[in-house]
C-alpha positions, 0 to 999 in steps of 0.5 A: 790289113787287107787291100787288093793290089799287084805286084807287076804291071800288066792286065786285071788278072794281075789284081791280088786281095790279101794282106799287106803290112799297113801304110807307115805315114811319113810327115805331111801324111794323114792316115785315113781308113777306107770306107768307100772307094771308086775305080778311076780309068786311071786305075787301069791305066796305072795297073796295066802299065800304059800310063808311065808313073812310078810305083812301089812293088807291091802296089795298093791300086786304086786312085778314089776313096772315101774314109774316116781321120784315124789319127791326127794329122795335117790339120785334120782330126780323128773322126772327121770324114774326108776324101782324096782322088789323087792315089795309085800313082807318081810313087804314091799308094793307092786306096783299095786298102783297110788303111791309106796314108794320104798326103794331107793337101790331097785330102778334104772334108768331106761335107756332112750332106754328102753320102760315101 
């Protein structure tokens, strides 16, 4: 899949776009592919190392998405539209990416007035 990410912390010509493996869900996970996504100035901070948090290398940036149910999971259905604000951070990946693997109770319906 392709996903703009990093591999070591530092400033934003660090940032990479190309092709990672796609996200392996673990249990509690929900696979969602990415439709919109937004930059948090947590993302910078993340990225740039000044906010101390675990993250695997390479890292997928990006805390803000919009997407799609791909598979069921967690109570949610393929198909249904969702949104998270919690990625790229605390060991989790982030959501620049075709694919996110999301933790289901970080995860919402997204309701059907609302554009991405």
């Amino acid at each position: 899949m392709r996903a703009a990410y990093i591999e070591q912390r530092g400033p934003a010509e660090n940032i990479r776009y190309g092709t990672l493996p796609e996200p392996v869900t673990a249990a509690g996970e929900v696979l969602v592919q990415v439709d919109a996504v937004a930059v948090n100035p947590v993302d910078t901070f993340v990225r740039s190392g000044s906010y101390p948090t675990a993250i695997p290398l390479p890292f997928v940036v990006g805390r803000d998405l919009v997407g799609t149910v791909h598979e069921e999971a967690g109570g949610f259905l393929p198909g249904e539209r969702v949104w998270c604000t919690s990625l790229g951070y605390d060991g989790r990946q982030g959501a620049t990416a075709e694919l996110a693997a999301v933790p289901a109770e970080r995860l919402y319906r997204l309701p059907t007035d609302v554009d991405p």
